[in-house]
N, C-alpha and C positions, 0 to 999 in steps of 0.2 A: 650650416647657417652660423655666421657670425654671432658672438654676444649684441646685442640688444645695442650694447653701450660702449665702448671701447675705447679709448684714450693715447696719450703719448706722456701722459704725467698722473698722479694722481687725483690734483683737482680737475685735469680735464679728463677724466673721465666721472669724478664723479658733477660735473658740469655737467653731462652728457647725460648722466642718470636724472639730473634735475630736469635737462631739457626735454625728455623721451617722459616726464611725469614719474619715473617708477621712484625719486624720492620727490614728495611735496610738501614735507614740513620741512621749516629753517633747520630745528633741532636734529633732526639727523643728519641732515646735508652737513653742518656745522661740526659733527662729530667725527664724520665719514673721511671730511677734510683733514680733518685734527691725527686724523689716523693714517700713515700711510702705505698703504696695499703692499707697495713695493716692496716693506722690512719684515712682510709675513710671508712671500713667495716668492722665487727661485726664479720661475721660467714666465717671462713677458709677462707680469701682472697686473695690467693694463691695456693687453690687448686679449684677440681671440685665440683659443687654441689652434694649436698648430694642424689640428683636422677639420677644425672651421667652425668647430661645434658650437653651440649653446651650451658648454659643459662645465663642469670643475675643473679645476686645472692640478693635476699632481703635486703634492710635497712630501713623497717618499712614504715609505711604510705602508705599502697600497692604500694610502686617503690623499685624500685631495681638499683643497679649500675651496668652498662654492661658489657659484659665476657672482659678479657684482650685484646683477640685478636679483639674485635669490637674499643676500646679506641688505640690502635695502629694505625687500621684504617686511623681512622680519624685525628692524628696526623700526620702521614704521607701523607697524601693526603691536608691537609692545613699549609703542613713545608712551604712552599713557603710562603704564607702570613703570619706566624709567626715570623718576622723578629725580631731582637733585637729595639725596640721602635715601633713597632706594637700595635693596638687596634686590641682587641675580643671581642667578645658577644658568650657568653654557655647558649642555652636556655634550661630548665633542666636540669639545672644543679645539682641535686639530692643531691648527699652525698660533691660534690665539687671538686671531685678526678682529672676530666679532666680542669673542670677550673684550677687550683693549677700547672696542665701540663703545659696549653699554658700559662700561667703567667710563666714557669720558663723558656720559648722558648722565650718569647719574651723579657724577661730580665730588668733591671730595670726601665729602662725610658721608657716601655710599661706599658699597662693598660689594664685589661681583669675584662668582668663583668658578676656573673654568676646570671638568671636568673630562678625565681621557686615559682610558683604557688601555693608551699602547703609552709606556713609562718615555719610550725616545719623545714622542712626541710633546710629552709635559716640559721634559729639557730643551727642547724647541722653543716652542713657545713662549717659555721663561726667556730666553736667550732674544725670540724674535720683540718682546716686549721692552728688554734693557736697551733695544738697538731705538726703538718709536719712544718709549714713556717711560724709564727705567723710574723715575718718581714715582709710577703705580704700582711697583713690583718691593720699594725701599718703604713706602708709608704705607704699604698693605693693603692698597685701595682694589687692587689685583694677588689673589693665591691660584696658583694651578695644581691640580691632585690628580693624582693616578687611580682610578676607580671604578666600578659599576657601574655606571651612568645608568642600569634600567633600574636600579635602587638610589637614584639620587647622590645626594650628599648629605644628611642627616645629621650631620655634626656641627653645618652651618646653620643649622636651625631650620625658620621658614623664611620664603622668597617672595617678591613682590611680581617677580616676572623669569619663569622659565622659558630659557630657547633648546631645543634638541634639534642637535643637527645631524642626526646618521636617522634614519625610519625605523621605528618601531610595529614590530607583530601587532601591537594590541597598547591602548592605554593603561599604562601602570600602575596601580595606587598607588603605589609608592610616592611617585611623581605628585600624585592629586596631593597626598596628606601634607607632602611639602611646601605646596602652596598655599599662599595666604590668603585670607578672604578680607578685603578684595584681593585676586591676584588677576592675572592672566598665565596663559603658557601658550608656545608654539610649537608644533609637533609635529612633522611628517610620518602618519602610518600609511602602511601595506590599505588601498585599497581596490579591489575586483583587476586585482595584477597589477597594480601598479601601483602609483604613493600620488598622497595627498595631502597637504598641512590642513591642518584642523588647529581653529584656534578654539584654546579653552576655556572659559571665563569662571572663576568662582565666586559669588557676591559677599558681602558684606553677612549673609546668613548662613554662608557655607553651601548651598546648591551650586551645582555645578550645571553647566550649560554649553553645550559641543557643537561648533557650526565646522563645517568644510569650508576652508579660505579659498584654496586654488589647488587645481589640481597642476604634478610637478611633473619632469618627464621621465617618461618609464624607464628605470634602469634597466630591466631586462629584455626591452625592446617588444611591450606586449602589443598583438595585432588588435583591431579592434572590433565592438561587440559584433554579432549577427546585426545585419540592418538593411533595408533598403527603403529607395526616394531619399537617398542622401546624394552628395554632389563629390566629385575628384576632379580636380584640377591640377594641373602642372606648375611648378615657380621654383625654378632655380635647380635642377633636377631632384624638387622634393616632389612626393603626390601629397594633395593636401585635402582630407576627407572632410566634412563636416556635414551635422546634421543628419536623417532619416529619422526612420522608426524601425526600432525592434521589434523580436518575435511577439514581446507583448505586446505591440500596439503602442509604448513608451514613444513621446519623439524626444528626439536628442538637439542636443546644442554645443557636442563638445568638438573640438577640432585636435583631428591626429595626422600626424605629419609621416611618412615613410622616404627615406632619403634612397634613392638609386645610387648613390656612392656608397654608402655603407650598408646598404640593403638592412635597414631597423628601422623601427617602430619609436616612434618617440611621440612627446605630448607636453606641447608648451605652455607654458604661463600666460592665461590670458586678463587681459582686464578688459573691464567692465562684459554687461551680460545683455545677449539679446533671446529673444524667445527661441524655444524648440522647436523647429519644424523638420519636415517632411517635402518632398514633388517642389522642391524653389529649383533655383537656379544659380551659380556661382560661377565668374568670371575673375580673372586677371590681368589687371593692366597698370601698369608700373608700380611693384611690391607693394599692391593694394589688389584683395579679394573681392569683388563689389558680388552679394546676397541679394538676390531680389524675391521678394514676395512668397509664397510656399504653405502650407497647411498647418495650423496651430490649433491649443489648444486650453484651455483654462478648468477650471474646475466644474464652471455651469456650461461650458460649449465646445464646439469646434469653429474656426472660425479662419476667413482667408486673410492673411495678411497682407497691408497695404503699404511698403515696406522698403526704399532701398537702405540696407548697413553693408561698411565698408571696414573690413578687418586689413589695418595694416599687417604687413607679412614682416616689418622689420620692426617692429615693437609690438606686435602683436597687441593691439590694441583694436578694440569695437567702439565706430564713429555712432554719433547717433544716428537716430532714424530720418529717412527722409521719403515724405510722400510720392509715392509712384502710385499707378492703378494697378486693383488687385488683379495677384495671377497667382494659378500655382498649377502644375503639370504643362509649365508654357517651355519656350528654347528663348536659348539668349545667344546670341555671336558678334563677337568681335569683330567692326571694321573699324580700323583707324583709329579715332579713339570716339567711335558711338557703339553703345549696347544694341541692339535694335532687340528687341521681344515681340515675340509671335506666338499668336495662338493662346491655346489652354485652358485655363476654365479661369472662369469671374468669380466674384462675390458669390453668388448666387447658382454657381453649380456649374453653369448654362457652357457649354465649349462653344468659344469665342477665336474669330478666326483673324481679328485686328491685327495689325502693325504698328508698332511705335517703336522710337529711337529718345538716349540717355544721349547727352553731350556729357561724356566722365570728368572734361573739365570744368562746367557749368553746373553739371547736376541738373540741368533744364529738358524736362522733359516733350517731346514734340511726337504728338500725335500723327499718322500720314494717313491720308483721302485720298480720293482719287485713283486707288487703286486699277488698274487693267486687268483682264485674265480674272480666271476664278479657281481657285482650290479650295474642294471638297473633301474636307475629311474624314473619317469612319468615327474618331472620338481622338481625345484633345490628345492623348499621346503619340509624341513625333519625336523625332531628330532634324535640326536645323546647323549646319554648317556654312562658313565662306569662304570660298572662291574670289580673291581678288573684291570686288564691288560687287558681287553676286553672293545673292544669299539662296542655297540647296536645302530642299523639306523632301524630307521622306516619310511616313507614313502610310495608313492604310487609309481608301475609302469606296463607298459603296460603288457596287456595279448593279445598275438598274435592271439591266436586261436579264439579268441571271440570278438576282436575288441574295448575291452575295459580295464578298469583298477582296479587294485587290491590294497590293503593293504599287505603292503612285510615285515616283518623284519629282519635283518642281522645280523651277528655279524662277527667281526673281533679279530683272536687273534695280539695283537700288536709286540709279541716278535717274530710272525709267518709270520708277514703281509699275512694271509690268512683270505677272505671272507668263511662264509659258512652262507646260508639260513635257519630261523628258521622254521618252519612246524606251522604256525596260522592262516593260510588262512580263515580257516573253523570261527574259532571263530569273525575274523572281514570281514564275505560278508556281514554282515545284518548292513544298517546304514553309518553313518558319523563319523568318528575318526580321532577329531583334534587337540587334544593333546596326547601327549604321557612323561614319566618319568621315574624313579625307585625309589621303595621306600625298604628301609630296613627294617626287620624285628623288630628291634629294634623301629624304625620308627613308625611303624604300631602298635606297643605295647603300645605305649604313645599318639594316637591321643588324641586330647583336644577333651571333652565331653561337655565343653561348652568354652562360652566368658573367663573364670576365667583361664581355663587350659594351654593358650596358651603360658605363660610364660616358664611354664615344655616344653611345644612341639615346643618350637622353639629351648630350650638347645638341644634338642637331634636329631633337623637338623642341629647344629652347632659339634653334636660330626662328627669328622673322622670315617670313615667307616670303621672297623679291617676286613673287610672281613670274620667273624668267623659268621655272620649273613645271614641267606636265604633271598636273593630279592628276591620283585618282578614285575613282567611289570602294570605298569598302566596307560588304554589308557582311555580317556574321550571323548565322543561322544552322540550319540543322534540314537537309535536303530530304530526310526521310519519311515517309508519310506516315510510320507508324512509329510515335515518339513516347516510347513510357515518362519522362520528364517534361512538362509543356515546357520548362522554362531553358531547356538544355541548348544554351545560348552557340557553343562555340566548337561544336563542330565541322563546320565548313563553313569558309571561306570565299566571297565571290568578290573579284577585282574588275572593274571597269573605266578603262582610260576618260577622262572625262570628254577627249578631244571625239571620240568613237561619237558623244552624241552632241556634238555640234556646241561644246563650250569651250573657247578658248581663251586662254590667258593671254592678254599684251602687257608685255612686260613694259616698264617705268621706262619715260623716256631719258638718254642719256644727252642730250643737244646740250643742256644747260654744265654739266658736267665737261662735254668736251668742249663748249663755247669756252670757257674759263682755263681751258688748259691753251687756248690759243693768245689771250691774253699777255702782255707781255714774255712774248714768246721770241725769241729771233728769230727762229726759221721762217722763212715765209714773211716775215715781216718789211712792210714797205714804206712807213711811216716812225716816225715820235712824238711822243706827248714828253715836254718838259714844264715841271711842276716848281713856282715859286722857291727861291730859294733852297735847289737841290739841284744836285750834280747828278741823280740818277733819271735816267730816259725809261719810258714805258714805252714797250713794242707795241705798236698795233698795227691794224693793214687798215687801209685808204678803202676800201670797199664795204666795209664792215658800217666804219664810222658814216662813212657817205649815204647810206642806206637805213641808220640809227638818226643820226646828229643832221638836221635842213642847214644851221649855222655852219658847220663842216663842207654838208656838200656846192655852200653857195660859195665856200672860201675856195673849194676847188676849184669848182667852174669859172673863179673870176680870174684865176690866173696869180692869184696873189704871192707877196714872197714868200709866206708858209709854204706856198704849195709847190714852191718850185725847188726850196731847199728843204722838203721834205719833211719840217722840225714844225712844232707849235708849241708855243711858250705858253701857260696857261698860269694866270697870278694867284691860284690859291695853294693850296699847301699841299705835299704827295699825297697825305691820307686820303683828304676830299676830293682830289685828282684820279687817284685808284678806283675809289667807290664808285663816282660817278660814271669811270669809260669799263667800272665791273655791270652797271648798269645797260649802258648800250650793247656790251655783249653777251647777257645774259637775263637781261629784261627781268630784274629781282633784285632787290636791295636788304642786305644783311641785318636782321633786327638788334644784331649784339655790334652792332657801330656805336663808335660813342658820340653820343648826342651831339657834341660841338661837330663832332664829322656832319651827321644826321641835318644840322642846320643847315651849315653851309653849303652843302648839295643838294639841300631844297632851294635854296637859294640860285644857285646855279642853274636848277629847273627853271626856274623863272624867268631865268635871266635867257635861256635859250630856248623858250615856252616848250619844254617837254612836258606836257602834263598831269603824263602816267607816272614818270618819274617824282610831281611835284608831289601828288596826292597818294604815292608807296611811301612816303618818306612823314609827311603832315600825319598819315596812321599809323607808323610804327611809332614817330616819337607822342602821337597819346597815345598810345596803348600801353608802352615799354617803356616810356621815359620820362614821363609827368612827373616833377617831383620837385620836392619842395627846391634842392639845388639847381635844379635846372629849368623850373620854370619863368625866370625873367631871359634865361637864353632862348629857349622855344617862344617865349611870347616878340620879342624883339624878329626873329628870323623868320616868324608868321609874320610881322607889320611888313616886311622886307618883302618878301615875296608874296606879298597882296596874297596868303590863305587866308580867309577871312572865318571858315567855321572853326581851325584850330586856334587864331588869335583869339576867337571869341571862347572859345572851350579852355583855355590856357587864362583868360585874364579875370572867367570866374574858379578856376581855382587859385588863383591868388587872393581876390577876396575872402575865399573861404579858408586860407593858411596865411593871414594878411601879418598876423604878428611873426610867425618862424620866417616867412619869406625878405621880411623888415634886416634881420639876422642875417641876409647872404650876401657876398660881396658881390654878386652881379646887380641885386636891387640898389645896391651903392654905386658903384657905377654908371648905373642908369643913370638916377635921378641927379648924379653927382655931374652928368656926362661926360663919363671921365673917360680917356682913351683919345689915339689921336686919328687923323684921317678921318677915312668914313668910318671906321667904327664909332668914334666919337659922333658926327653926323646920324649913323643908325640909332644908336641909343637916345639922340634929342628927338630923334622921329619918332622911337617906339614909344618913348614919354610923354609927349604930345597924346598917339592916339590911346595911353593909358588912361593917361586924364580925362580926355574924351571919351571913355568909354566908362567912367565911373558915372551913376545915376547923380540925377541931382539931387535927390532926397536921402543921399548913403551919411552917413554918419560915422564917425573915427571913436569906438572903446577903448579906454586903455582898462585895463587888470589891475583891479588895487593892490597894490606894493609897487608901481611903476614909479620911480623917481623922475623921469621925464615924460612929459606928453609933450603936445602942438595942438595949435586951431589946424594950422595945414600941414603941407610938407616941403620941408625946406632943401636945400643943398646940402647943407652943414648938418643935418640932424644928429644926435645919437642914437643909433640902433643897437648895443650893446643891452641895455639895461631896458627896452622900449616892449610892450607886448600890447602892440596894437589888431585891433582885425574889425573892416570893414563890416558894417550894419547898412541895413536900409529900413528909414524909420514909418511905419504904418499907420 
């Protein structure tokens, strides 16, 4: 994993820390700038390591200088006692880089002193410091010493704010007595294998006071506690745990990472905190973990959480909460980009056997009815998998007749909301099956043969699934009837082709793929499209067009001289020439066209009543291109092709941006109706029906400090200095 933050300069990387939140006061940013990364470190100090890590990055002497977003940290967390005439104490201070910081926070008539144990490294530092601020090393504002750092510096006196930057076994008195009261201190110890900063605080009476800040990642790659009802998921060939509960019954909230490239144990810096739970669920879809719902707990209760959070995976950050219905012992699976969750238990205990679906780009939650088919299940624990637009439940559920219970599996089609029952009874009576999955053929093609391969077999649990690949079921269990361990998950193996019980994948159709490669194509080609003012011809074939375009095939059948010399001259411009005959042969219009394309091939719709085409183009440009620059061009190319609900959706947002809109030169234009031809003619038209379509009760604000206003609107106006915006008066 990449740092967090990474750059190609120093301010743009620590831009980058601003923008990701990990610095939020000016004061550091301001500092961080002042200081530049680059004259403390050797190798790329600005980008990620060279193994991709999260890591420190080397400066010889086996020490390293720490990632960006750790030296932010800790910046941030002792702004408070870096005050302008402040003292610090930086115990390893390594390359110098953070000492150099809090000497440029604390400002002149402060004094900050960095302390290091390996003597090279103090010559360093002095050295890296003359090359960034040599003024702090000539006026004293900066000393470096060669020392003990777990006895401090004692001869500087006391400090208003310690940093230590190597982990400490234990907090030191030493350290405490050195600190002032008020003081702060920051501190990474050893803790339950691995490190943690603890910030310190001493008051004004001298008590001292120890919170844990964040936990860091484990240098020695520690595994993590006993637990289960937690969640692992895949991102980027990392597995990413979070959550359960321990042997005591504790639930957890911490999240630990295990990379399949370097096979370790690692535990990042997270911000902000969501509740401990247990039996949720955890999903990934585009370097965002989505949590849903799960088992908590407080001091007076236990209680189910009603809960979607969203842990970014590239700033590890926790979004806030957002209302879902409770669940916890439910399944959640990825189609497309909807959660769907099934099953598991309520509020209230009860196992609930619902369906709903998360739009992950809406966050809008949508309930499904109507359901077909009925699955029965023993108790709310399942495994829920997908197959393409099918979603597969395994589980147990009762058998009437015999008084006991059975292995069931199901499958739902999503676009059908119909259950129907797989036929594998036979193959799971014998034994225990407590896991269940799917694996792709693909999948199955590349398992790793040993410890070396696993690099290969994790790319290709990270490929998307094309659907063109045969699954298949794979249940894990233990086929023997006499099991000293109930829970002994993984000794045998059963694989079943999913095609064996009547599920098949259709793979994604390619028509539209190879419709486009026929497009201006020569081979085969029997026709040209020549586009205004360009020498270059568009291939197309005569049967294609004739069967897309009625204006084409009437120009054929009439005999006309297009069609006899084979050529058709078309007066708009190649872009909007392209689009539109990508239209006819692939029935789909590109949402990253740019607008002015987008217009004038709505336009073109109209002009040759295609109306599918009129109304793919009227929705992409509100959806994806509504904006302040280009709203008097999308409202003009609605008046044009008579769309009437996007002129009308385009012309209240411009009274509601009336003043920025005032500000662009296509609103000058307009009103100006400036241009010649019919452009000049379209923009007196779209003017017209602006005017007409302003209320007569609307009223013109102007913004006090405006040097100009108007009763109306003129030709001539000046829109420079103008901050108008339509009112309607009540």
């Amino acid at each position: 994993m990449a740092w967090r933050c990474s750059g190609t300069s120093n301010s743009d990387l620590v831009n980058r820390l601003a923008d990701a939140k990990l610095i939020v006061s000016d004061k550091v940013k301001q500092a961080m700038l002042a200081v530049d990364r680059g004259n403390f470190s050797k190798f790329k100090p600005y980008e990620a390591s060279e193994l991709g890590n999260d890591a420190p990055q080397t400066i010889g002497y086996n020490s390293t200088i720490s990632a960006p977003h750790m030296h932010a940290a800790a910046l941030e967390t002792l702004s408070p006692f870096l005050f302008p005439g402040a003292r610090a104490l930086d115990i390893g201070s390594g390359s110098g880089y953070l000492t150099v910081c809090m000497a440029q926070m604390v400002g002149p008539q402060g004094h900050v002193i960095g302390v290091e144990h390996i003597p090279e490294l103090v010559d360093q530092a002095t050295k890296n410091t003359m090359k960034d601020h040599p003024e702090y090393i000539q006026e004293g504002r900066v000393a470096f010493h060669s020392a003990d750092g777990r006895i401090g510096f004692p001869q500087g006196g006391h400090y208003d704010a310690i940093h230590v930057g190597a982990a400490a076994d234990t907090l030191h008195k030493e350290l405490l007595d050195q600190l002032k009261a008020p003081g702060r201190m920051f501190i990474p110890v050893c803790d339950g294998g691995g490190q943690a900063i603890f910030v310190v605080d001493k008051d004004e009476e001298g008590q001292i006071t120890k919170r844990k800040h964040m936990d860091v990642w484990a240098k020695e790659g520690v595994a993590p506690t006993k637990r289960y009802g937690h969640t692992a998921v895949l991102w980027n060939q990392n597995i990413i745990i979070f959550g359960g509960s321990n042997e005591h019954y504790e639930y957890r909230n911490d999240v630990i990472v295990f990379s399949l490239k370097t096979k370790t144990w690692s535990r990042p810096v997270i911000r902000g905190e969501v509740p401990a739970r247990y039996l949720h669920s955890a999903t990934v879809y585009k370097n965002k973990m989505y949590v849903y719902g799960g088992f908590a707990k407080n001091s007076k209760c236990t209680y189910v959480l009603e809960e979607l959070r969203m842990l970014n995976l590239e700033t590890w950050t926790w979004s806030e909460a957002y209302s879902v219905p409770a669940r916890y012992n439910h399944s959640a699976s990825l189609v497309g980009n909807k959660l769907w969750i099934y099953a598991g238990k309520d509020e209230t205990g009860n196992t609930v056997s619902d369906l709903h679906s998360i739009d992950l780009t809406t966050l809008r939650v949508l309930p499904h009815s109507g359901i077909t088919g009925k699955v029965v299940l023993l108790k709310s624990q399942h495994f829920s998998e997908a197959i393409g637009n099918q979603l597969v439940v395994f589980g147990k559920y009762p058998n009437e007749s015999s008084g006991t219970s059975l292995y069931g599996l199901w499958i739902m089609d999503l676009d059908q909301l119909e259950w129907r029952k797989l036929d594998i009874d036979r193959s799971l009576e014998d034994g225990v099956w407590n896991y269940f999955t799917i694996v792709t053929k693909r999948q199955q093609n590349r398992l790793p043969l040993s410890g070396d391969d696993v690099n290969d077999y994790s790319d290709s649990l990270d490929d998307a699934d094309d659907g063109s690949s045969t699954s298949s079921l794979v249940f894990l269990g233990n086929t023997e009837k006499e099991r000293p361990q109930p829970y002994d998950h993984f000794r045998d193996v059963l694989s079943i082709n999913v095609e064996y019980l009547g599920v098949f994948q259709i793979p994604p159709s390619t028509l539209q793929s190879h419709m486009s490669l026929m497009l201006n194509n020569e081979e085969f080609s029997d026709f040209t499209i020549v586009p205004q003012d360009s020498s270059r011809k568009i291939h197309v074939h005569r049967m294609i067009l004739s069967s897309r375009w009625p204006h084409f095939r009437n120009m054929h059948a009439s005999g006309m001289i297009e069609s006899t010399k084979a050529t058709m001259v078309l007066p708009e411009p190649y872009p909007v020439v392209y689009a539109f005959l990508s239209f006819l042969y692939m029935d789909t219009v590109d949402i990253d066209l740019d607008c002015t394309v987008l217009c004038d091939v709505m336009v073109m719709a109209n002009m040759y009543l295609l109306e599918r085409l009129k109304k793919l183009c009227a929705s992409i440009l509100h959806r994806h291109h509504l904006q302040i620059d280009t709203c008097v061009r999308i409202f003009q190319a609605a008046c044009v092709s008579q769309e009437h609900g996007l002129k009308k959706l385009t012309q209240e947002f411009i009274f509601r941006h009336c003043g920025a809109v005032m500000k662009t030169e296509d609103w000058f234009l307009m009103w100006s109706q400036g241009g010649d031809g019919s452009s000049g003619e379209q923009r007196a038209a779209a003017l017209d029906e602006f005017i007409e379509g302003i209320p007569d009760d609307a009223g013109l604000e102007v913004n006090p400090g405006s040097r100009n206003s108007s009763d109306g609107y003129t030709s001539s106006y000046d829109g420079t200095n103008f901050e108008p915006m339509l009112r309607k008066d009540v």
